[in-house]
Each structure stands twice: as structure tokens, then as C-alpha cells.
C-alpha positions as CSV (number, residue, x, y, z in Angstrom):
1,X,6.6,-85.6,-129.2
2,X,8.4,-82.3,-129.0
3,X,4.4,-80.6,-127.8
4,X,4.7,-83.2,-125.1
5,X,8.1,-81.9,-123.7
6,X,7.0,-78.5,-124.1
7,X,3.8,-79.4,-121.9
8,X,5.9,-81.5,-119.3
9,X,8.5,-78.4,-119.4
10,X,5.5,-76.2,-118.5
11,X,3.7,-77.8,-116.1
12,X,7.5,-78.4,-114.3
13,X,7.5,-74.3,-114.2
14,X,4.4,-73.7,-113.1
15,X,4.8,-76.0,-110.3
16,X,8.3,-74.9,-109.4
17,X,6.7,-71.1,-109.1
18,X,4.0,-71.7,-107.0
19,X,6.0,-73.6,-104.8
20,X,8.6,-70.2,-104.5
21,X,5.5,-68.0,-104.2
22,X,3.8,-70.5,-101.4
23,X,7.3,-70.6,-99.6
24,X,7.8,-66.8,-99.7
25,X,4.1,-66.6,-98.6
26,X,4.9,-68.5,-95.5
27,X,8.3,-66.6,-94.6
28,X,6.1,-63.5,-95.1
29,X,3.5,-64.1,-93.1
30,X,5.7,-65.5,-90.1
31,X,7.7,-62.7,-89.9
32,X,4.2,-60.4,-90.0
33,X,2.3,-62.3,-87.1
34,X,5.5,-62.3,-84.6
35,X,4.3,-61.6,-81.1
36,X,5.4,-58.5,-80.1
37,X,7.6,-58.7,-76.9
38,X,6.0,-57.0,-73.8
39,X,8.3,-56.0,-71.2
40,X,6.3,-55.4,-67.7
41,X,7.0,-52.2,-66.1
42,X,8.7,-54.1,-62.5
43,X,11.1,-56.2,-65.1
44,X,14.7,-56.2,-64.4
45,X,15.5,-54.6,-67.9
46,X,13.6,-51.5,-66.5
47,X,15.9,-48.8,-64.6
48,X,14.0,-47.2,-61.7
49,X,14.8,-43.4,-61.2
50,X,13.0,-42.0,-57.9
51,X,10.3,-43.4,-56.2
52,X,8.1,-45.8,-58.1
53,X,5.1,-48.0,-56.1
54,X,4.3,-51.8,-57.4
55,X,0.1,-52.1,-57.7
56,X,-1.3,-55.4,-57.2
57,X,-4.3,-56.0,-59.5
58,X,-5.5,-58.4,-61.7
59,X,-6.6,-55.9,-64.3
60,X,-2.7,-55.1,-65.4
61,X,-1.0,-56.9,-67.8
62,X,0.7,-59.3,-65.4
63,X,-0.8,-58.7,-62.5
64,X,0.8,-55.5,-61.4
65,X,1.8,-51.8,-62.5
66,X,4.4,-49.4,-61.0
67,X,2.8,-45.6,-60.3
68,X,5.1,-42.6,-59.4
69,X,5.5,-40.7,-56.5
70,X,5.2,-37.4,-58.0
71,X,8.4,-36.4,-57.4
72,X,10.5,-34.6,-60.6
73,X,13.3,-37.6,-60.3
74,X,10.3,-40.4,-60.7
75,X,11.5,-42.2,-64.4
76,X,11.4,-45.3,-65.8
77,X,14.2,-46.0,-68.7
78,X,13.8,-49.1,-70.5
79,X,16.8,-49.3,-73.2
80,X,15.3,-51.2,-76.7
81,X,15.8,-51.8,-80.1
82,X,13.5,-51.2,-82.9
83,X,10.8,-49.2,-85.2
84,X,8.5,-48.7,-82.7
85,X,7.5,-48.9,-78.9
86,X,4.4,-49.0,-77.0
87,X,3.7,-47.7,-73.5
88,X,0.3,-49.5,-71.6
89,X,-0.8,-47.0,-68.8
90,X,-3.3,-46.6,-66.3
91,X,-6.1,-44.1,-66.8
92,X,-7.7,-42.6,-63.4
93,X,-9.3,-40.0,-61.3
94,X,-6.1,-38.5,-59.6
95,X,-3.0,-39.0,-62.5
96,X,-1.9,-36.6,-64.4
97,X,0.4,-36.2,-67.7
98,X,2.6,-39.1,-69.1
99,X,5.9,-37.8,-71.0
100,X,7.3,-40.1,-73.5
101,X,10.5,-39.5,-74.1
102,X,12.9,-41.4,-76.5
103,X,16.5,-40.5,-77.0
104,X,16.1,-37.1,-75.2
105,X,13.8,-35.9,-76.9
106,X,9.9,-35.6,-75.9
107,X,7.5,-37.4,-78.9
108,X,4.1,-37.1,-77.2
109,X,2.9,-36.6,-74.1
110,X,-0.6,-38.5,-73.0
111,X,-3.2,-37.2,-70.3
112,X,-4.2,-40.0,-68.2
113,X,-6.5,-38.2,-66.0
114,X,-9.9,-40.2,-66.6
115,X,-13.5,-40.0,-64.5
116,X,-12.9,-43.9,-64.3
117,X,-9.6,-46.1,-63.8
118,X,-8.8,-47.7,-66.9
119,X,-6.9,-50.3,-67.6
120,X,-3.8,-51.5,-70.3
121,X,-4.3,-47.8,-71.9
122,X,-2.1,-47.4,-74.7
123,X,0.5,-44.7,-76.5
124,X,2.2,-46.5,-79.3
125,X,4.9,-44.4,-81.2
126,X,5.7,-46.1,-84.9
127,X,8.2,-43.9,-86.4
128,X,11.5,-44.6,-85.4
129,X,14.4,-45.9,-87.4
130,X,14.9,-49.4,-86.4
131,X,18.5,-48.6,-84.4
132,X,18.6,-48.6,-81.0
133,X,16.7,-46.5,-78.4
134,X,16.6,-45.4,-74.7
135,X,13.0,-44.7,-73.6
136,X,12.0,-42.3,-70.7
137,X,8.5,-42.5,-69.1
138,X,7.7,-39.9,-66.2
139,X,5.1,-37.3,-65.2
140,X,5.1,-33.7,-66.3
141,X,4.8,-31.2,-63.8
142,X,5.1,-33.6,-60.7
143,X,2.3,-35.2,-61.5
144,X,1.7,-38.9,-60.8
145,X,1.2,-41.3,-63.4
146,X,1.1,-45.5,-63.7
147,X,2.8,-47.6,-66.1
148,X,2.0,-50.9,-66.4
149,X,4.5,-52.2,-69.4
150,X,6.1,-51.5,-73.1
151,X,5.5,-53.8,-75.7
152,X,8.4,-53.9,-78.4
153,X,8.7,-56.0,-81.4
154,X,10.3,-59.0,-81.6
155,X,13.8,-59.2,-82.5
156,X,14.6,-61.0,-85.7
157,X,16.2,-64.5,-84.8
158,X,19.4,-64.3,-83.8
159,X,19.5,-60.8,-82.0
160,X,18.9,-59.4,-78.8
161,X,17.6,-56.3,-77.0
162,X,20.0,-53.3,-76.1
């Protein structure tokens, strides 16, 4: 009688583990495949500095793209929150050098001169602490450049983007 409690008493274990593991499984693999929030380029929560022209096509992201002037005061500034951020350009015959500058300071800087336009390009920068950031976009050396969107992750439940 006592074997039969013992076996009862395991099988109850073993069930009550996998259950934990299969619920943690879940919770993990939610949190892993949350769509990343994209943020186009002409939305309100980007500030326009200078003088910035809307594209129409239906190659960008949704629709349309913004592309400088070439003038120095030409930035975008998109405030965010998060590891990481990802800027989708357009690639072409007459742009020049993207800057990408987050919280002042310049982490990589993208030639988007190309033979051919190119479409929904991408520099993705992975390796910031997961505070709060303020994101510059603009061309080097007057140059002109396009910007069709950022994509951020998505905010755990409950908060917002700064």
C-alpha cells in the first residue's frame, strides 16, 4: 500500500513539473516573438528639424519615406525606450552618409549611396542599456539621405514609450 502512495505521490510531481516547465515555456516564448514596434519616419512621435520631403511609394514600409534637403539643420529625433533600435533607409544613386546618433553621441554612420535604389535598408544598433534614449538621424557633410522608419521593441505590458 505504502509503494502505491509513493507511485501516486510521483506521478503527482512529475505532472505538477511539466506543467511549471510548459507554463514557463509559454511566458518565454511570448515575450521572445513580440512584434517589434515600427515607428514610420512622417509619425507624430518623430520631431522634424530642417527641411525634410514625404516620398510616396509603395516600396516603403507604409507607403512613404521622408528624404532631407541637405541642409546641416536636416534631423529627425525620435525619443524611445529600450535595448536596441533600428533605422530602415533608402539606398540610391544620389544619397550620401546616414549618421546615427543616440544620446549625443555618434554609434555608426551608414553609406547609402547605392548603383540602384533600394528599399527598407537597415542599421540596427543592439547594445544599449534598456533606459531611455533620444535618437538623431541626419546626413554627414550636407549630404542627402532617406529614412523610411525605426523599429523598437515592444514595451513590456503596462509601459509606454518616452
Amino acid at each position: 500500500m505504502s509503494s502505491v502512495r509513493w507511485s501516486h505521490l510521483s506521478v503527482i510531481v512529475i505532472l505538477f513539473s511539466l506543467v511549471v516547465n510548459v507554463v514557463a515555456g509559454l511566458h518565454s516564448t511570448h515575450a521572445q516573438s513580440q512584434t517589434p514596434q515600427v515607428i514610420e519616419s512622417d509619425a507624430p512621435d518623430v520631431t522634424v528639424s530642417g527641411h525634410w520631403q514625404t516620398q510616396t511609394t509603395p516600396q516603403a514600409s507604409s507607403g512613404s519615406y521622408r528624404y532631407s534637403s541637405g541642409a546641416e539643420e536636416d534631423v529627425l529625433t525620435l525619443s524611445f525606450s529600450g535595448p536596441s533600435i533600428e533605422v530602415l533607409y533608402i539606398a540610391g544613386p544620389s544619397l550620401g552618409t546616414l549618421a546615427i546618433d543616440v544620446d549625443g553621441t555618434v554609434l555608426r554612420t551608414v553609406i547609402t549611396t547605392a548603383d540602384q535604389t533600394a528599399y527598407t535598408q537597415s542599421a540596427r544598433i543592439d547594445y544599449l542599456s534598456n533606459d531611455s534614449h533620444t535618437l538623431k538621424v541626419y546626413a554627414q557633410e550636407g549630404g542627402v539621405v532617406a529614412i523610411d522608419a525605426f523599429v523598437i521593441p515592444t514595451p513590456p505590458s503596462g509601459e509606454g514609450n518616452s
